[in-house]
FILUMMI-786481 format. One record per atom (N, C-alpha, C): x, y, z. Coordinates in pm, whole numbers, plus 50000, padded with zeros to 5 digits. Atoms other than C-alpha are relative to their C-alpha. Layout:
BEGIN
XYZ
...
//
This chain:
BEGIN
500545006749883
296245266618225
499904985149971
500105020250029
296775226018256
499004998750052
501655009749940
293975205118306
500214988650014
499515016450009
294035167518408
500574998149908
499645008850110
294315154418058
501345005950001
498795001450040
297105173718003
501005001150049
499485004949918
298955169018296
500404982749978
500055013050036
298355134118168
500804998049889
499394992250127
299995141117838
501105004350017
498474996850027
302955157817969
500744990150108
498945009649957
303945127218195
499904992049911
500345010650080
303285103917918
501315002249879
498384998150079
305955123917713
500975003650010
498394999649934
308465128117970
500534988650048
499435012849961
308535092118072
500454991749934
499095005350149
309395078317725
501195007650004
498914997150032
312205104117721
500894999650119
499155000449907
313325102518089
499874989450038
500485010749945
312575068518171
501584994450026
498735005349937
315475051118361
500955009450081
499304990149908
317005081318533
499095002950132
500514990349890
316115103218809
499375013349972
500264989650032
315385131618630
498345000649969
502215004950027
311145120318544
499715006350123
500004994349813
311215126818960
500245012149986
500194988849966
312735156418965
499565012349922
500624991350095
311275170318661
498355004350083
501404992749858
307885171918892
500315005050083
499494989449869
309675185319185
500415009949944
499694984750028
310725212819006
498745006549930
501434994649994
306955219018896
499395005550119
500634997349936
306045219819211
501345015150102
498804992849945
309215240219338
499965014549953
500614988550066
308225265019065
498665009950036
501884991249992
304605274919160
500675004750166
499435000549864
306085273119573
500105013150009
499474987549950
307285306019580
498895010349977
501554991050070
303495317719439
499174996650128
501395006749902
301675300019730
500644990450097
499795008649873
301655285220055
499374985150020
500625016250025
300355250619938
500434988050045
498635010450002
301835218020033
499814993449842
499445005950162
303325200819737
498404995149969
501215007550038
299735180319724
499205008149897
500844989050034
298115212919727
500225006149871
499194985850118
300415230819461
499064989149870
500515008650132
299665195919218
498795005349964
501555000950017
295925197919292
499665015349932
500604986950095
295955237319175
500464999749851
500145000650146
297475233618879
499174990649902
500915011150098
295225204818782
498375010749975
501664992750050
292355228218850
499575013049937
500464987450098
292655255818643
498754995849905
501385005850146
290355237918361
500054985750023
500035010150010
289565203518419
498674992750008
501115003950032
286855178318359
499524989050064
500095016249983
285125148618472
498864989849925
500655010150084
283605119718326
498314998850074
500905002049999
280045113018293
500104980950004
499625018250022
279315075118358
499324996649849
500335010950111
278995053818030
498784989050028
500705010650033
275875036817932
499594992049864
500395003850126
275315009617684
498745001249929
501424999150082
271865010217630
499305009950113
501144993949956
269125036017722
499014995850036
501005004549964
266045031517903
499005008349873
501184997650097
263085033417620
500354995249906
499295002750148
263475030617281
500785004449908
498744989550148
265885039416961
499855011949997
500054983350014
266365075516989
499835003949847
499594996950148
265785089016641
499985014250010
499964988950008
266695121216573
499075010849946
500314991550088
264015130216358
498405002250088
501264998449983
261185125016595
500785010850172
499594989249889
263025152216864
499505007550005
500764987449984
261945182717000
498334999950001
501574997950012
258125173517047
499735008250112
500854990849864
258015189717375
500585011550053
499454987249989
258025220717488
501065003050155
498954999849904
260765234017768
500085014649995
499274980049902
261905271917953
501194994250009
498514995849975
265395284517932
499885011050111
500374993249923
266005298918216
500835013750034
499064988649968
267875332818316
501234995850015
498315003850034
270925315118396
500704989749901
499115009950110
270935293518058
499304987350002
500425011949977
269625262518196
499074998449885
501005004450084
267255240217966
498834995750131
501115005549925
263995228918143
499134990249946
500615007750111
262885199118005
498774991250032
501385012449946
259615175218038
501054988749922
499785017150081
260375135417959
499915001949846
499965000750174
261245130317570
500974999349976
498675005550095
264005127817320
500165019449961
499194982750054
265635167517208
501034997949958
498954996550081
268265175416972
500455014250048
499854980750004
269905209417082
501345005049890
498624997350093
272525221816779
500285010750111
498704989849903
275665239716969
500655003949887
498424990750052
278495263116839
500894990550041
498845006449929
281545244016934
501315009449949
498944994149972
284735257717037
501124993250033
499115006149916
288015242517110
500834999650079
499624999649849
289555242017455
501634993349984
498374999749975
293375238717334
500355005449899
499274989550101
295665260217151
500884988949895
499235010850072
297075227316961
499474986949988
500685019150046
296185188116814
499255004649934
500654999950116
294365182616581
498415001550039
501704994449997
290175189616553
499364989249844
500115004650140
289565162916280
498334998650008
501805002950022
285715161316136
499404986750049
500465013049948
283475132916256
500664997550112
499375014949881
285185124316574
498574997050089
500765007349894
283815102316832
500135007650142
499834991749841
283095123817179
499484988750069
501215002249875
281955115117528
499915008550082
499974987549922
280865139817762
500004998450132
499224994549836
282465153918104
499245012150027
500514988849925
281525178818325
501185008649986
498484991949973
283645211418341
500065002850123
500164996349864
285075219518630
501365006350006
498924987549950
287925241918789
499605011350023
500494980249930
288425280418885
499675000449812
500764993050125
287875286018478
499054993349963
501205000050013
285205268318482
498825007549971
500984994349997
282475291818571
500515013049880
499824989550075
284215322218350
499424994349846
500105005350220
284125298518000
498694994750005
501155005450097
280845284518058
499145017349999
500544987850002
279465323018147
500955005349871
499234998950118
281745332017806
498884994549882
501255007150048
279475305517620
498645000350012
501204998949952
276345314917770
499385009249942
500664984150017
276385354417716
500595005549924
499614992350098
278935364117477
499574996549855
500544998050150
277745354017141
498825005250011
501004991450014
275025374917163
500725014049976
499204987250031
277365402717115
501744999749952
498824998950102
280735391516955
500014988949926
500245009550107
281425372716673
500834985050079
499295018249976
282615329816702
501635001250001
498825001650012
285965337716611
500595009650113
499694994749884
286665362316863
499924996250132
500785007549886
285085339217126
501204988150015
499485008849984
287315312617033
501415001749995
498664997749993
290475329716996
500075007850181
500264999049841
289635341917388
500404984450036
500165013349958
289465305417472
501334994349965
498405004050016
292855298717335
501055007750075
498664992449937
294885327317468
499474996250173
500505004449908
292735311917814
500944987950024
499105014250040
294095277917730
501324998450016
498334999850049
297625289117631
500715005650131
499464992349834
297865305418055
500285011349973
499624981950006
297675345317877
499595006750139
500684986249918
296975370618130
499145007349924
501284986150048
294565398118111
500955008049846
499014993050108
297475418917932
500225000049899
499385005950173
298735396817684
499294995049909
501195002250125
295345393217510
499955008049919
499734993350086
294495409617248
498785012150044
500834988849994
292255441517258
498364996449969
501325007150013
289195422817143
499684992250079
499625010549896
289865394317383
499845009350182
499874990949868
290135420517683
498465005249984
501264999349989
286795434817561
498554994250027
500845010649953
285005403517561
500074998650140
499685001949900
286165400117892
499675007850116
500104986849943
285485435318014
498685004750036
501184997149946
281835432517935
499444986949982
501145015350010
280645394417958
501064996850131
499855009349891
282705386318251
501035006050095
499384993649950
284375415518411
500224991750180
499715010249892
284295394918746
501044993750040
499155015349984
286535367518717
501545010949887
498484988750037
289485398218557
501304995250077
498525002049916
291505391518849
500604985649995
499585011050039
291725355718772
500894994249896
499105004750131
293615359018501
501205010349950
499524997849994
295415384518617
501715000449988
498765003050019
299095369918603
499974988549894
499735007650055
300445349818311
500814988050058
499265014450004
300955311018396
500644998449925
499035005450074
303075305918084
501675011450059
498594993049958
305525337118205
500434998650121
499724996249838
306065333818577
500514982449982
498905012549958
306745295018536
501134996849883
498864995950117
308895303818169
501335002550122
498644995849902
311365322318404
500614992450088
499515005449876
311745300418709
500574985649937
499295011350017
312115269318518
500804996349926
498684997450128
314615282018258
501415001650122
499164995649914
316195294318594
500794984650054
499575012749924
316265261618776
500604991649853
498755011250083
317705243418471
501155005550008
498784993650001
320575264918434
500804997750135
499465000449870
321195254518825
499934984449992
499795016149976
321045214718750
501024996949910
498995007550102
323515220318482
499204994349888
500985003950123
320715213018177
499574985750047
500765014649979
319625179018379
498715005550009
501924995750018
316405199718430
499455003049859
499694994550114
315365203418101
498785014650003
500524990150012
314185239317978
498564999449959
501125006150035
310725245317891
499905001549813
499835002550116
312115247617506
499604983749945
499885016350015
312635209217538
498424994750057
500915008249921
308845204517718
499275005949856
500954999350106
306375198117407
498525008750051
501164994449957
303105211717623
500125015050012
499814986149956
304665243617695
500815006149895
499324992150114
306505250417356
498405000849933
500544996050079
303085247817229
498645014350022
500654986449912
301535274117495
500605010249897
499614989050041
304485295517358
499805003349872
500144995850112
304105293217018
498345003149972
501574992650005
300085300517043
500855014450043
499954990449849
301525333817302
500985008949830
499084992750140
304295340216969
499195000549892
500764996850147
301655338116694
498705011050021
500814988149944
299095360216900
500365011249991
499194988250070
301915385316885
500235006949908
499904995050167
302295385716559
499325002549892
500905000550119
299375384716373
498255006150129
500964998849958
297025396616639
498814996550031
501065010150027
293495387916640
499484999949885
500165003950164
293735375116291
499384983750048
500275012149959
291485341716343
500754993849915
499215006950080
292365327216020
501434996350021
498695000550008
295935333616085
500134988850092
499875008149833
295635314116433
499324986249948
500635013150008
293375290116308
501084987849925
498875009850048
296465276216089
500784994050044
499085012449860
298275263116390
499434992150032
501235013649952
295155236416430
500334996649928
500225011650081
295425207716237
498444993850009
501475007350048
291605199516088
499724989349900
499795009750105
292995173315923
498804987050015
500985012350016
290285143415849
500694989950100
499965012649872
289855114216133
500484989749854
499615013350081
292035083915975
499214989450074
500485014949931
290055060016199
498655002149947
501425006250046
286665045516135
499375005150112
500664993049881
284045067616344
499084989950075
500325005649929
282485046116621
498415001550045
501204994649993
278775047516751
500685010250134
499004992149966
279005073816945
498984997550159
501135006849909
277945061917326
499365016250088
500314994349913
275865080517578
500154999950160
499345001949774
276435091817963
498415003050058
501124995449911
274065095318212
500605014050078
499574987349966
274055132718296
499475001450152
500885003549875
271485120818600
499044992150059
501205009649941
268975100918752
499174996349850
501144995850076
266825116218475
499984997549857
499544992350149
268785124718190
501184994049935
498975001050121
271035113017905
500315007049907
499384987750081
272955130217682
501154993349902
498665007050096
275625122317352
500245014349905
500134981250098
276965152717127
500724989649878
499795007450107
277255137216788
500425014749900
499424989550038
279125160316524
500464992049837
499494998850101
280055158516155
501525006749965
498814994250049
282495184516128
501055001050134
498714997849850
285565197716401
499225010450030
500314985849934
285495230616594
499495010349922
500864993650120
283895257516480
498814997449946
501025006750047
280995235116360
498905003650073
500855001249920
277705231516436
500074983450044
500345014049956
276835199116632
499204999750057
501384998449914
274075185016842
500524994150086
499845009149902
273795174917175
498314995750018
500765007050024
271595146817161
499114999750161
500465002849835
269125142517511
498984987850052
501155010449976
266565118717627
499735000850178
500334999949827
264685126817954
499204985350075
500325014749993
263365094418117
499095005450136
500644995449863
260475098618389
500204998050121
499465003249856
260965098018764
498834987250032
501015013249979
260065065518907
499145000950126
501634993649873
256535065819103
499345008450000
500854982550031
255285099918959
498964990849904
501445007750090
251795092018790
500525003349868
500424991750122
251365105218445
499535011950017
500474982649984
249715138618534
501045009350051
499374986749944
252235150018790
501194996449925
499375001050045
254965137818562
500415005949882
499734992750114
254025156618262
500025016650032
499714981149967
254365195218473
501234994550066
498794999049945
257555183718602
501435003649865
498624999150066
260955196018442
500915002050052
498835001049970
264265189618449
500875006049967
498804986850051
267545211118451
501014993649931
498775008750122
270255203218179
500275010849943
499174987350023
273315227918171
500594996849906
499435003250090
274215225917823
501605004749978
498244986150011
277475255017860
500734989850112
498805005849910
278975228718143
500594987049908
499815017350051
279585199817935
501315008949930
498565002550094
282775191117707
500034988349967
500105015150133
283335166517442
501374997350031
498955002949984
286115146717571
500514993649845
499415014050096
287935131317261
500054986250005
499505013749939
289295101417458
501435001349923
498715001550067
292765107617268
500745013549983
499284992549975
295455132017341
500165006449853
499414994450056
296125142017014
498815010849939
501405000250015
292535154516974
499595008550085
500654989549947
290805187817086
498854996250049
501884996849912
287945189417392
499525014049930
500934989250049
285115210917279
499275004950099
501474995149944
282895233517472
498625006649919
501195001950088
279515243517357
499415016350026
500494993549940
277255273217316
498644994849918
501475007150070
273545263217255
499635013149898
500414986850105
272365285316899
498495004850015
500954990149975
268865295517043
500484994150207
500215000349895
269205304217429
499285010250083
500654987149893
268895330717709
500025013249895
499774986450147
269985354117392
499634995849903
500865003950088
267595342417196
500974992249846
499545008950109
268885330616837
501125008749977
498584996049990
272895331516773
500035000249846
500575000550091
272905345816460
501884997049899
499345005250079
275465328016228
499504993149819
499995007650124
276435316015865
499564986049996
499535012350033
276885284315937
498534993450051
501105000150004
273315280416054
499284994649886
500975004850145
271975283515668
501194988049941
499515007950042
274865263715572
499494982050074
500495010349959
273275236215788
498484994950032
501564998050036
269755228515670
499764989950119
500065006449858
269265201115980
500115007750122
499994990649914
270305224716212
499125013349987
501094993550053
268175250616076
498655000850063
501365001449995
264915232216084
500214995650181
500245004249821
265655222916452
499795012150065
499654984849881
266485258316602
498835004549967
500804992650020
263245269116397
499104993350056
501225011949928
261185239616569
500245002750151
499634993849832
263145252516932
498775009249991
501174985449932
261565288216882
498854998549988
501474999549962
258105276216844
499384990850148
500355006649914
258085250917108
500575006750163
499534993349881
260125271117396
498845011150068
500934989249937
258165290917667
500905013250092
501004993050069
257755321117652
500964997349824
499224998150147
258365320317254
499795016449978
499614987050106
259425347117075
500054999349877
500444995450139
258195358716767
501565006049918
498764991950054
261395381016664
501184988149924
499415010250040
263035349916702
500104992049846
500635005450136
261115334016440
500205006249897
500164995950136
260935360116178
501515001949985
498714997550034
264875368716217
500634984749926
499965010950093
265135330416114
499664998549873
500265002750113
262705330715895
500545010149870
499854988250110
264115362915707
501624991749922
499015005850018
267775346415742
500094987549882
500235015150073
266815310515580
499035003849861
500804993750138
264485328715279
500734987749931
499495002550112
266895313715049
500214985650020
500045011749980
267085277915164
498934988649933
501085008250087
265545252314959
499764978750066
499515010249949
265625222915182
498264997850099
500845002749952
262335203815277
499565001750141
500184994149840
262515206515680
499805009350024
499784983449967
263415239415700
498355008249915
501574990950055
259935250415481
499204993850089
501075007749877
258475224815725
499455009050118
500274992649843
258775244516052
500055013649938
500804987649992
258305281215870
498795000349999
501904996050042
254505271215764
499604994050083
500915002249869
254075254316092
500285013950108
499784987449947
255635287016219
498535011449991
501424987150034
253055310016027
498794993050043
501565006849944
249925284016076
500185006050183
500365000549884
250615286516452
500215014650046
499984986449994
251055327116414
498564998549941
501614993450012
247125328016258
499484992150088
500865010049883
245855300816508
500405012950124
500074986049931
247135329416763
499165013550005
500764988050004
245795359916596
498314994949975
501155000349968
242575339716545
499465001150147
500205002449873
242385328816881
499485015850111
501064987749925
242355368217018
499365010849945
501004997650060
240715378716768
498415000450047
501495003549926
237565362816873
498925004750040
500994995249931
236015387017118
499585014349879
500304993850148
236085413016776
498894994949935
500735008350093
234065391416559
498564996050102
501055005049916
231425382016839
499755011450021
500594991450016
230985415016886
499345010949851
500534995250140
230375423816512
500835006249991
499464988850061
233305449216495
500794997349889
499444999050154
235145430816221
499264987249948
500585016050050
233875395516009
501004994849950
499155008850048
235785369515846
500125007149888
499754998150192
235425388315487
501055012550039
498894985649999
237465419815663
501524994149937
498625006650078
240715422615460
501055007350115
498615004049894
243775418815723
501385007749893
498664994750007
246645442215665
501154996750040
499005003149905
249945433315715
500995011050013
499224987749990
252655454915853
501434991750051
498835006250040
255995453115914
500394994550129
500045010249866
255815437416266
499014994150013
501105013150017
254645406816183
499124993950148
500405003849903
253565399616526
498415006650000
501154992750029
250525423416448
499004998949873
501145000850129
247315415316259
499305010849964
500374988850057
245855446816128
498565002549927
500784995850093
242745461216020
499285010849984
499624982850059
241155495615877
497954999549997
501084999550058
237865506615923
499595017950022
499884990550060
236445539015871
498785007950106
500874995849870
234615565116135
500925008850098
499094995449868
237675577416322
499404998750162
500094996549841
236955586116705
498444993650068
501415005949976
233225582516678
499744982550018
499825011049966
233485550116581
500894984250047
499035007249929
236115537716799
499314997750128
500435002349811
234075547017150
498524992849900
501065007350008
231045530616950
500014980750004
499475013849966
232935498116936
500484995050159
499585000849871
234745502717234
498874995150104
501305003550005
231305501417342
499334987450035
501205009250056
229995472317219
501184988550107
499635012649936
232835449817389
499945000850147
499955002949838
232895434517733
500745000750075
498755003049904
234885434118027
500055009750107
499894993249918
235755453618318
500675013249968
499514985650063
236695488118259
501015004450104
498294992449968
240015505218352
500005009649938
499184986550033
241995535918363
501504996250047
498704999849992
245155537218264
500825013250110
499574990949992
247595561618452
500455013149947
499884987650095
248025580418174
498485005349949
501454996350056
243995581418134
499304988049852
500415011150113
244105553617843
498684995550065
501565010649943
240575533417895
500614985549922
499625014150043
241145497917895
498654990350017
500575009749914
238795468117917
500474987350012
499435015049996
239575436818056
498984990450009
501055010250059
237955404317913
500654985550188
499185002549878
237445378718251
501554986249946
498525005150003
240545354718057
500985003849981
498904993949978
242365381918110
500615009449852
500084996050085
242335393917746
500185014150009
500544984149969
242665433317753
500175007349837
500644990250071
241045460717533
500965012550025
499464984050000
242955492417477
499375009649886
500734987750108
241135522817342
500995006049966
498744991450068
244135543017164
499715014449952
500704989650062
243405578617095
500675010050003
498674985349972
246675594817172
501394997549896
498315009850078
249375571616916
499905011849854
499494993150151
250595582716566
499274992649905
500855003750127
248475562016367
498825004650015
501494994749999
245155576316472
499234986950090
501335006949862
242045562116704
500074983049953
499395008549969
243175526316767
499554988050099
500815007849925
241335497416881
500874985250020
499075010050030
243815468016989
500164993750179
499865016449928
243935435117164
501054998350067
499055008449909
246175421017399
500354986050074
500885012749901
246405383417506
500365003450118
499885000449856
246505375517895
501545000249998
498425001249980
249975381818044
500344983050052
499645010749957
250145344318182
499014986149914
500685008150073
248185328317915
500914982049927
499255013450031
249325288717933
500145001849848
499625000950125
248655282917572
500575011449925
499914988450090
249385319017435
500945013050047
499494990349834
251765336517699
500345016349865
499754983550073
252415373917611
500985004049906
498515002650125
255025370717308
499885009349914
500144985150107
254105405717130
498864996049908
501335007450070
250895387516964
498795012049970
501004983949980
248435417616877
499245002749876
500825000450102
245375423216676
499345016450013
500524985350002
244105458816597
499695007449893
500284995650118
241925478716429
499795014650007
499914986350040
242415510916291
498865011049945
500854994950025
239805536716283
500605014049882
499694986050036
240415564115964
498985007850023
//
């Protein structure tokens, strides 16, 4: 599937070789002469579809930001909701979000350090690759994701993917199937091998067109080696940037919002996209700090600015699928301590989140990264103190009780001795409005919403356990749970 740029790209290297004839001319008329017999377009029309299979547009360029020096290290202070369809939700501030990156052509080079700027995506594959990025790494691996995105790139059909590639497809975006129903590289292969053979070789074949020998040879190495990434990945060139890397500028994504994706390595990598929200002008301070803003991280693309040079798309590594669980993660202690500073500051947080990090990163010896686990755990006992509380005021446990831990850390634990008797004698002693469960459970509810569950039917035995409020601003319902065990 062409996209502007490289529509841009393949007149750029047919007009050096046809320049002074007639044939530059009718080398486009027979593009458009080709698709013709697919669609009732006028010529305008036919151009404008093939430009929009995948294409992008520019974000405007700004030199300087409103506020001050962004530093990277004072990011992420504020908290933000992801929302069901991905979105970020952000209050005013500075954020770092590390992405997956992927690259969006089956050929050029991917050299480390380049200089991006970021575009919007847009076309009919638009919505499939950023829903691709959104929802499939939560269930297939990076390399499978990105060898999709090439045989996408290279104009495969459904067919001529590979069996992994069809599955991804089958259950993250069964929808958009028929879209990709017919192969663009075979249907215009045939017609314009045809029409040369009828100009007498003044048309030239698409052997002789560099954009489309390198479709075929992605389409011939897919064949042959299947979905072998490695194998595929050796047709990229990740050869090192010979130029001197540039600052790297920012766009305005909106009124609101700026944005830059700064990167060390090529595809494949992790990188960040850098943000800075800026307040709306005329909002006080009060109603300015409950306002947030939307920022679709899966629409963007890292333009290069240079043809020889792979666009990237992105998938953010904590989102709607909580944390994307990769190597290259611990291999990147910066990225690391950020995604572990996301899951405490995101609403609702998730705990799971946290400990699958923190179990992952154990072995990491890198100052940040111990930073945000022991602000992780401090702000896991500031929790279980917190609903704790109505326990201890009622005398049923004290500060000297010894706290069990178990193997869902989300649960503070403790053991006292009396079984049944003295479960309804506690039960008892606390406050709140009394409930019946449907199943007969007895509940009480505390009035901030706190609730009491008497337990007397589970597998551990008579069961006295906490609940915070389901809409608790500071403490929202994240599996948080304190309980004590009557033997």
């Amino acid at each position: 599937m062409m996209s502007i740029v490289d529509i841009k790209w393949l007149k750029i290297r047919f007009k050096a070789k046809l320049k002074g004839s007639y044939i530059f001319k009718l080398f486009l008329l027979v593009i458009i002469l080709c698709l013709s017999s697919c669609s009732h377009l006028s010529k305008e029309g036919l151009i404008q579809s093939l430009k929009s299979q995948f294409n992008t547009s520019p974000y405007p360029i700004v030199q300087e930001m409103e506020g001050t020096t962004y530093n990277d290290k004072d990011a992420n202070q504020t908290s933000f909701i992801i929302e069901d369809s991905g979105n970020f939700l952000l209050s005013t501030g500075d954020y770092s979000i590390p992405v997956m990156t992927y690259c969006m052509k089956s050929s050029s080079s991917s050299p480390k350090g380049h200089t991006y700027i970021l575009d919007q995506m847009k076309g009919k594959l638009g919505p499939l690759i950023k829903k691709l990025n959104l929802k499939a790494p939560a269930h297939f691996s990076m390399s499978d994701i990105q060898i999709l995105h090439w045989s996408l790139m290279s104009g495969l059909s459904y067919e001529e993917m590979t069996d992994e590639s069809q599955m991804i497809i089958d259950q993250i975006v069964p929808e958009h199937r028929n879209e990709i129903k017919e192969s663009f590289l075979s249907s215009i292969e045939k017609k314009f091998d045809h029409l040369s053979e009828l100009s007498d070789g003044k048309v030239p074949t698409l052997n002789d067109i560099p954009y489309f020998e390198e479709m075929r040879s992605f389409r011939d190495k897919l064949r042959e080696v299947g979905n072998d990434y490695e194998k595929l990945k050796s047709i990229i060139d990740t050869s090192s940037s010979k130029k001197k890397r540039n600052e790297t500028p920012w766009s305005k994504i909106s009124e609101n919002i700026y944005a830059r994706f700064v990167t060390e390595g090529s595809f494949g990598d992790i990188g960040f996209i850098q943000v800075r929200v800026i307040p709306e002008t005329g909002r006080t301070i009060n109603s300015e700090s409950q306002k947030k803003y939307t920022f679709d991280v899966t629409s963007l693309v890292a333009n290069p600015n240079d043809s020889n040079v792979q666009p990237l798309s992105f998938t953010p590594l904590y989102g709607m699928a909580g944390v994307i669980g990769t190597s290259r993660i611990a291999a990147n202690p910066h990225a690391a301590a950020l995604i572990l500073a996301l899951t405490l500051v995101v609403y609702p947080m998730n705990w799971d989140d946290f400990f699958q990090l923190e179990e992952f990163l154990e072995d990491i010896n890198d100052k940040d990264v111990k930073k945000e686990i022991e602000k992780g755990r401090e702000t896991l006992r500031k929790e279980h103190d917190e609903l704790e509380r109505p326990l201890k005021e009622a005398g049923i446990i004290s500060g000297k009780d010894k706290k069990h831990s178990k193997q869902k850390k989300e649960t503070r634990e403790y053991r006292k001795p009396g079984g049944l008797d003295q479960l309804q004698k506690d039960f008892d002693k606390m406050p709140g409005k009394l409930i019946e469960a449907t199943d007969g459970t007895e509940i009480k509810v505390l009035p901030d919403g706190t609730t009491i569950v008497k337990g007397t039917k589970n597998n551990h035995g008579p069961t006295l356990e906490l609940q915070p409020p389901k809409e608790n601003p500071k403490y929202p319902d994240d599996g948080i749970r304190v309980k004590v065990r009557y033997l």
